[in-house]
DONUZA-167254 format. One record per residue (C-alpha): x, y, z; residue in one letter. Coordinates in Angstrom, 2 decimals, padded with zeros to 5 digits. Example, Ala and Ser with C-alpha at 12.3 -4.5 7.8 and 13.67 -1.06 7.14 Angstrom:
012.30 / -004.50 / 007.80 / A
013.67 / -001.06 / 007.14 / S
! end
This chain:
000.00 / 000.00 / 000.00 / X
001.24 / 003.66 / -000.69 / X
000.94 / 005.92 / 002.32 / X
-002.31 / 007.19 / 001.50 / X
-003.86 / 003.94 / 002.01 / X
-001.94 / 003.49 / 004.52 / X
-003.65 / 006.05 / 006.54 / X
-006.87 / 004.65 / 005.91 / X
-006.06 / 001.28 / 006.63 / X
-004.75 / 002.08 / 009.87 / X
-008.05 / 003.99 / 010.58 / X
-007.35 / 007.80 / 010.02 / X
-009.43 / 009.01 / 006.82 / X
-007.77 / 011.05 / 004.38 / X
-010.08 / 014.16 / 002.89 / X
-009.19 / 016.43 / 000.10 / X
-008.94 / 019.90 / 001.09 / X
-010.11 / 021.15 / -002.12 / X
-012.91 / 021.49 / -004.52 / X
-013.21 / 022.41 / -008.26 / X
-015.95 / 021.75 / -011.17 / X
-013.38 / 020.07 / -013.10 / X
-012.87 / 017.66 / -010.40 / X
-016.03 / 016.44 / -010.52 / X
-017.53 / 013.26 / -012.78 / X
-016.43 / 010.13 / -014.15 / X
-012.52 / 009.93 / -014.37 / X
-012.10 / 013.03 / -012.68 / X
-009.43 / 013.74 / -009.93 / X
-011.86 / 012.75 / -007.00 / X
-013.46 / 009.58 / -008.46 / X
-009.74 / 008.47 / -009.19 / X
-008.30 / 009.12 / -005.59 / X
-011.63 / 007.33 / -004.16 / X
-011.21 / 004.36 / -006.58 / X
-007.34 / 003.97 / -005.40 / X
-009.08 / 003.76 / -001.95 / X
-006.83 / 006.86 / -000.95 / X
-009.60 / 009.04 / -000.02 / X
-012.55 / 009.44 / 002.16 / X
-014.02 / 012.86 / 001.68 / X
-013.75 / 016.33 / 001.06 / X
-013.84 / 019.44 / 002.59 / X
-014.44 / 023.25 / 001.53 / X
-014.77 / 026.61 / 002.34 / X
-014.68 / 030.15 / 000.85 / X
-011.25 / 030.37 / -000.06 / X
-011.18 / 027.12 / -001.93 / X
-014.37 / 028.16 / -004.12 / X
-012.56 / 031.74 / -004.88 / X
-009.49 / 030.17 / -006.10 / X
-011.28 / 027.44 / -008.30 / X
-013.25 / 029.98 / -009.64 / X
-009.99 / 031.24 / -011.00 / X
-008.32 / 028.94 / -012.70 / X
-011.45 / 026.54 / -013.72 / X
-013.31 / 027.69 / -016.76 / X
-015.86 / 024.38 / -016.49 / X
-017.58 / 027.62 / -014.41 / X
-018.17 / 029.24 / -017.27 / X
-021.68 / 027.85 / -018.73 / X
-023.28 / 028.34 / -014.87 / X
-021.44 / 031.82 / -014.86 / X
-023.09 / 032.85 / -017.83 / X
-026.82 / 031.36 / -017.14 / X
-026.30 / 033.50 / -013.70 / X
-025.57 / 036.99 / -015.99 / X
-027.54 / 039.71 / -014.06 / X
-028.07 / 037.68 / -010.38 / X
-026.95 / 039.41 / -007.09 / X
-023.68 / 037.72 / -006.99 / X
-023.90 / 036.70 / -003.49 / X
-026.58 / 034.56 / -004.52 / X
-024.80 / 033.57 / -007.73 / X
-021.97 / 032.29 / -005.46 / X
-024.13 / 030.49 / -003.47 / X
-025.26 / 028.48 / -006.55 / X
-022.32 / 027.78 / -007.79 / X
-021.16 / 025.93 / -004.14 / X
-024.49 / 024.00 / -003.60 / X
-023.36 / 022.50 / -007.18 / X
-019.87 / 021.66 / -006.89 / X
-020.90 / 020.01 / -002.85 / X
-024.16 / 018.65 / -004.08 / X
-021.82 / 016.91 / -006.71 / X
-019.18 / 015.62 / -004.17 / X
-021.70 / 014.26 / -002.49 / X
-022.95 / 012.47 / -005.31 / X
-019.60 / 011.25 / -006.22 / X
-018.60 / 010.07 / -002.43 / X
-022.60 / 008.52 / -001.85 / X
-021.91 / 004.97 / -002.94 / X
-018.49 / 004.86 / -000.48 / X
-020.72 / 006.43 / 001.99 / X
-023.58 / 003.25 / 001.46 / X
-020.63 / 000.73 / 001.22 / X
-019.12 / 002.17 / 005.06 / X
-022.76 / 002.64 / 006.38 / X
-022.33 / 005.80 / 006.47 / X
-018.83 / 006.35 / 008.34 / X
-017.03 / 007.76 / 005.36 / X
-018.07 / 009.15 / 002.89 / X
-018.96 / 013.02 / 003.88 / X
-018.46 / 016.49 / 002.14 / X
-018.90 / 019.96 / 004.13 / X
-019.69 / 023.10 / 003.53 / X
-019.53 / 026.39 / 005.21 / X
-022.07 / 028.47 / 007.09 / X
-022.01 / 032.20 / 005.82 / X
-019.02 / 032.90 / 007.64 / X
-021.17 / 036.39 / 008.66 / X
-023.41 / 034.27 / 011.05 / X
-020.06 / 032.87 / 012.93 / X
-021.21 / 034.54 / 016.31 / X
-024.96 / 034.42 / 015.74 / X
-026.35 / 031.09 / 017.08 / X
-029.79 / 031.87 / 015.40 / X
-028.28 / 032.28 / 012.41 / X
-026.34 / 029.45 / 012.26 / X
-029.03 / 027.07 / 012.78 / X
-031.29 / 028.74 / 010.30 / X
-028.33 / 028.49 / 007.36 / X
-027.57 / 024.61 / 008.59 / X
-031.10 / 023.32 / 008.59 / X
-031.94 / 025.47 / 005.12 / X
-028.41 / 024.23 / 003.65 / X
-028.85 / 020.46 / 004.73 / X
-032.58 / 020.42 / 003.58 / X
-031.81 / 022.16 / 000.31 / X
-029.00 / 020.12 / -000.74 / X
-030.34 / 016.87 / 000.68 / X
-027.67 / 014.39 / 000.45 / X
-027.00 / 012.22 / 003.92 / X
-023.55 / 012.69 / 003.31 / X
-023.35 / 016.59 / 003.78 / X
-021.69 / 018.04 / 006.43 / X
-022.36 / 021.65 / 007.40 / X
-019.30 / 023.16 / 008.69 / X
-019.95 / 025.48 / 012.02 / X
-017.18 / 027.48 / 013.08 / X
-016.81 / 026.39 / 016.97 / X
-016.91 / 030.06 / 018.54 / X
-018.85 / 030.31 / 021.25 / X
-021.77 / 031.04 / 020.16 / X
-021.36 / 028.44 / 017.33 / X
-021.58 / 025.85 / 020.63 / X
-025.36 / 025.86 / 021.10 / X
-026.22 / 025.92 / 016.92 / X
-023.91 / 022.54 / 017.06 / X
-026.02 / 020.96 / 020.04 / X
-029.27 / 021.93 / 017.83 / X
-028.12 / 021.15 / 014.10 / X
-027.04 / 017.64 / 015.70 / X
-030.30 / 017.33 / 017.11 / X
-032.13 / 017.72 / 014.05 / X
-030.45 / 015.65 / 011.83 / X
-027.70 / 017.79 / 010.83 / X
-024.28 / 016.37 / 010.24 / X
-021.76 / 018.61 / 011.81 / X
-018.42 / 019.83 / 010.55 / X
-016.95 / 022.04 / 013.70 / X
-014.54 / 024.17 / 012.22 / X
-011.84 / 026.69 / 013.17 / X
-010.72 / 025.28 / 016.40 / X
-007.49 / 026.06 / 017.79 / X
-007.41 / 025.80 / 021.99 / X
-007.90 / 022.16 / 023.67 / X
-010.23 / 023.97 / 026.04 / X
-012.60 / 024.89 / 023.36 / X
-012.63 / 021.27 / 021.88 / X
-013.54 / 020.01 / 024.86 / X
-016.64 / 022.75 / 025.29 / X
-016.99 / 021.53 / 021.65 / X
-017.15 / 017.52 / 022.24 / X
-019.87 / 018.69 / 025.17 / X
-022.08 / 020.26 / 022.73 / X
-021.85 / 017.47 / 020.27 / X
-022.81 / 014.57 / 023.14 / X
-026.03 / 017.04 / 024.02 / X
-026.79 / 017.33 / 020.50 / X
-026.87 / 013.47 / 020.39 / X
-028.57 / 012.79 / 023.65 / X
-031.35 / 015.35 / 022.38 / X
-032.05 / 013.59 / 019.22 / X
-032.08 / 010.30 / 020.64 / X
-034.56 / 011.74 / 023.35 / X
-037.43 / 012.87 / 020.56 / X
-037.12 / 009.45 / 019.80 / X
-034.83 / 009.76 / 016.54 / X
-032.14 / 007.22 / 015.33 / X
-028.09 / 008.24 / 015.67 / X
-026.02 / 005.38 / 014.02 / X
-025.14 / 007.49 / 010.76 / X
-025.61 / 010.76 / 012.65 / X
-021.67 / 011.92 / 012.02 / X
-019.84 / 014.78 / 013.39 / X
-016.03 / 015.92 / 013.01 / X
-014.36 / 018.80 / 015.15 / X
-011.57 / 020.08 / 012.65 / X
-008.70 / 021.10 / 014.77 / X
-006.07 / 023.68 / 013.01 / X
-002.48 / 022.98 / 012.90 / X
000.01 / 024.33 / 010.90 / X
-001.66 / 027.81 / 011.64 / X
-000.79 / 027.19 / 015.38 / X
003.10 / 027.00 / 014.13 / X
003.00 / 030.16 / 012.04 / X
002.67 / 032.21 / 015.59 / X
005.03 / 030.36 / 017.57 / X
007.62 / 030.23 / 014.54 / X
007.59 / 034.07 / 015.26 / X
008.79 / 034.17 / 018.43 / X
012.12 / 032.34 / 017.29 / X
015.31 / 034.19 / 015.83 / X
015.47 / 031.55 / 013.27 / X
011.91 / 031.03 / 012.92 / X
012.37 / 027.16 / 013.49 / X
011.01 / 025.98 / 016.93 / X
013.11 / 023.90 / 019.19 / X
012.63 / 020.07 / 019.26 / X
010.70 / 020.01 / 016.17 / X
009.32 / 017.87 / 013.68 / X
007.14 / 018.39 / 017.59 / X
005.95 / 021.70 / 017.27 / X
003.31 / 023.29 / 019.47 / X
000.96 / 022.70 / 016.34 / X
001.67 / 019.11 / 016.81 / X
001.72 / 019.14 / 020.43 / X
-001.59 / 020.56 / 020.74 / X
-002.77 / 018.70 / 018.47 / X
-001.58 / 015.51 / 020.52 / X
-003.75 / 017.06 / 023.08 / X
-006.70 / 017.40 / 021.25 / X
-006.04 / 013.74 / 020.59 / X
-005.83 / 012.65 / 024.48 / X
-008.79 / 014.63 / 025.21 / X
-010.87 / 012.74 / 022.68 / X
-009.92 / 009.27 / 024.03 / X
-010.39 / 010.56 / 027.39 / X
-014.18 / 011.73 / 026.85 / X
-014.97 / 008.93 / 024.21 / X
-013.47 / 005.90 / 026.18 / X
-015.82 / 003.03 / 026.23 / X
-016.45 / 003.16 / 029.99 / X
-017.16 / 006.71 / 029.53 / X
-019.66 / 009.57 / 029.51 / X
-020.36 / 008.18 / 025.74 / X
-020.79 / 004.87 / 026.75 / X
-025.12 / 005.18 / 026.82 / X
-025.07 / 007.01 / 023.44 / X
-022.54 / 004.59 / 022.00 / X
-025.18 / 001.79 / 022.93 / X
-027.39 / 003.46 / 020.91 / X
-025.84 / 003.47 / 017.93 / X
-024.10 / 006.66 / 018.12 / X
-020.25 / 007.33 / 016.76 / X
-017.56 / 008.90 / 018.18 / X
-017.18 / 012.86 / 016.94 / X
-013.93 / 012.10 / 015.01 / X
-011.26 / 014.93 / 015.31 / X
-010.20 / 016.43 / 012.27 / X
-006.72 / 017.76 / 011.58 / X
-007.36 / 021.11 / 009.17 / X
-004.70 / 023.43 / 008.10 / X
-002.28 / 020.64 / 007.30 / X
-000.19 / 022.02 / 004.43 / X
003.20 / 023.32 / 005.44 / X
003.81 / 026.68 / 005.68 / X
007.80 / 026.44 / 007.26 / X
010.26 / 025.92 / 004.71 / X
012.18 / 024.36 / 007.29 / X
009.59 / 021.87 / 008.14 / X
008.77 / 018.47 / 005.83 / X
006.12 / 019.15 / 003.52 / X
004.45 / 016.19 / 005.22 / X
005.00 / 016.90 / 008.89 / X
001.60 / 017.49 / 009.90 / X
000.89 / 013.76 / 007.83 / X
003.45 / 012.10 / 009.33 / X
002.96 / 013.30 / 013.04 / X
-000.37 / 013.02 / 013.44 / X
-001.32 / 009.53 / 012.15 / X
-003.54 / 008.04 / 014.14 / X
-006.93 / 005.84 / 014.29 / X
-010.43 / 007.48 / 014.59 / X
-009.48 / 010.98 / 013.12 / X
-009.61 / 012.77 / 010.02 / X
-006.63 / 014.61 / 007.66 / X
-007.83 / 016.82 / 005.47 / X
-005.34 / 017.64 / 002.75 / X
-004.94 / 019.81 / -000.16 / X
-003.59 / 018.91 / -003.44 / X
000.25 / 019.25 / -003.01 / X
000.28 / 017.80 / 000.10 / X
-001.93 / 014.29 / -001.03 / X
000.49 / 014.11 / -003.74 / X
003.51 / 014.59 / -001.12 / X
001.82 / 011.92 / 001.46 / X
001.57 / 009.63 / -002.08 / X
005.50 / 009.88 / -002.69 / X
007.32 / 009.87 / 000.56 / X
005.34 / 010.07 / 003.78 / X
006.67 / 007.79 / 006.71 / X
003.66 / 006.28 / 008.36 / X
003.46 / 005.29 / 011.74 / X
001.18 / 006.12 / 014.77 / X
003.18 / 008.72 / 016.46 / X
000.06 / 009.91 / 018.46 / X
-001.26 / 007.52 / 020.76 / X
-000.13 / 007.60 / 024.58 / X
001.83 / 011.01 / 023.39 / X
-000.92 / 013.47 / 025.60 / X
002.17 / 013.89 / 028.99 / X
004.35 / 014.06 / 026.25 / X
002.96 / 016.60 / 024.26 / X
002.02 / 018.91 / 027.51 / X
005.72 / 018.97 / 028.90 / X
006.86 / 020.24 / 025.30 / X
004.43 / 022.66 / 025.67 / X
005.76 / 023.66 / 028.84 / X
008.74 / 024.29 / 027.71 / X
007.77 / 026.14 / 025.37 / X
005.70 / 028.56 / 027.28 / X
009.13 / 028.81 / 029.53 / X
010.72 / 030.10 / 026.50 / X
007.70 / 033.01 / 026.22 / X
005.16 / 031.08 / 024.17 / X
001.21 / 032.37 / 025.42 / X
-000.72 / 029.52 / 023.90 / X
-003.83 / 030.84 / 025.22 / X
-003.66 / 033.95 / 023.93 / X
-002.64 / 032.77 / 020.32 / X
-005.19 / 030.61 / 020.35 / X
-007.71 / 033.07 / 021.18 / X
-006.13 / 035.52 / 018.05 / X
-006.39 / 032.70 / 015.67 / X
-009.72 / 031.96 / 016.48 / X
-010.58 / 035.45 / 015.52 / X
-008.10 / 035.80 / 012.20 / X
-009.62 / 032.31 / 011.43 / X
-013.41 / 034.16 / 010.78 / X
-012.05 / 037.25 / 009.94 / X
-010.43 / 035.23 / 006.93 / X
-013.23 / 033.42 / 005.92 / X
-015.27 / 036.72 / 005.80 / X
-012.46 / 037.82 / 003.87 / X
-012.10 / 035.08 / 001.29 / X
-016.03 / 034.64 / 001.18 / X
-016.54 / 038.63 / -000.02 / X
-013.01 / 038.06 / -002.86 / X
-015.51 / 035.28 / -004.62 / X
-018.23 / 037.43 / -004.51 / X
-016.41 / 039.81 / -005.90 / X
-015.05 / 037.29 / -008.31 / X
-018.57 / 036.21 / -009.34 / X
-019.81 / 039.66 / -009.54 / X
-016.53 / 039.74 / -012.82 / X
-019.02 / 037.42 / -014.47 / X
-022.35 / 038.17 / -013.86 / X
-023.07 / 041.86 / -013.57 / X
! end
């Protein structure tokens, strides 16, 4: 097997970080990874749609039946196609794993990321509208994101929890996911292919603390405080899903585990591998989600190994150290969490802007 498959065989799903119209259909890039049985979904969000809409004229023909819509809306369209389609294309692996792989998400207006009412409004109208029991509707996990995640899971709504960067917050996160179960199974509603994934950002985590180095190159890496916390994240998921656990009752009932999901993944230290984040986070019941460059990278040359498992004291002394050397992880966390919707607000308006080229 080549370390793509690798990954999945050992039990971590590999997800493409990407999304484009040409991608899409028989023979196209995603129906070859999935037939290689080197991927297992797909994520997207607004900065992925504005640079496919780029350099991807298969827009064109939708671009030009859209001439004279608001191009918010127009944008809009043009993602419900290219998810509604990923959907399509991952549905059968989805049947084939009873639902445990499989998914594709897409983002809330990133506008709504601190209204709760909002959010649930977009998620139920997105999920309904779309329709596919593989979508995944990604919620940014801010605080007021934690009580639309509770209620989107107890409606039906597969949940994507995105832009999560402090261990703390993950853990408020996994809270809201149990209640969301435990209220749907309490109106009397079935769980087993309810699915949920809380995407926890890495490589973003190293660009701050890279900063606080003369060289830019943290000490004891390839473990970096992106990996580290990330380690974390990991021990805190086996922790609150262990099998004697506070999951155990839902579990019973069919329920699955809220996988964690490593986002942000690509490299962005020269000095680092271009598969560090692939290499030292392998690990069962969690999710990679991977752009282009770096599925091709993992293809060619990653080493993998579980590096993750029984690493939590591990991972908290390195942190310790660094914090001794002047690292605030709280606070970066806390600014990242804010860049993080600030960006997506960012990126969303550049494709509307993008669209609005085309259309008006």
């Amino acid at each position: 097997m080549n370390p793509l498959q690798q990954l999945n065989d050992m039990g971590q799903a590999v997800w493409l970080d990407s999304i484009k119209r040409s991608y899409l259909g028989d023979g196209g890039y995603i129906a070859r990874l999935i037939e290689a049985g080197e991927l297992r979904g797909l994520t997207s969000n607004p900065s992925i749609f504005d640079s496919a809409l780029g350099d991807d004229d298969a827009y064109d023909e939708q671009l030009r039946q859209l001439q004279g819509s608001d191009p918010r809306d127009a944008l809009w369209a043009i993602m419900k196609r290219d998810v509604t389609g990923a959907c399509d294309e991952f549905l059968d692996l989805w049947h084939e794993t009873d639902g445990r792989h499989g998914q594709v998400s897409i983002e809330l207006d990133p506008l709504s990321a601190y209204d709760t009412e909002t959010s649930v409004a977009e998620g139920l109208s997105l999920f309904s509208e779309i329709d596919r029991p593989n979508l995944m509707v990604k919620v940014p996990g801010t605080e007021p994101g934690l009580p639309a995640i509770t209620r989107l899971l107890a409606e039906g709504v597969n949940v994507n929890v995105t832009l999560l960067f402090s261990v703390a917050r993950y853990d408020a996160v996994i809270s809201a996911f149990m209640d969301g179960v435990r209220a749907r199974l309490d109106s009397g509603n079935d769980v087993t292919r309810l699915a949920s994934v809380a995407s926890f950002f890495v490589s973003r985590v190293d660009g701050k603390v890279d900063d606080l180095f003369d060289d830019g190159l943290q000490p004891a890496a390839p473990l970096t405080a992106g990996v580290a916390n990330a380690r974390l994240a990991y021990g805190q998921f086996t922790d609150r899903f262990a099998a004697d656990g506070e999951f155990a009752d839902l579990a019973t009932e069919g329920a699955r585990v809220q996988r964690p999901l490593w986002a942000s993944t690509s490299t962005k230290n020269d000095a680092y591998s271009d598969v560090i984040y692939v290499e030292q986070l392998a690990v069962a019941d969690t999710v990679n989600t991977m752009p282009e460059d770096t599925i091709e990278a993992t293809r060619d040359h990653a080493d993998i190994a579980d590096r993750v498992s029984n690493r939590a004291a591990e991972a908290r002394e390195h942190l310790d150290r660094l914090r001794r050397e002047g690292m605030d992880l709280d606070q970066i966390t806390k600014e990242l969490e804010a860049e993080g919707v600030e960006k997506f607000e960012a990126a969303f308006q550049s494709a509307v802007d993008t669209v609005a080229e085309h259309v008006t």
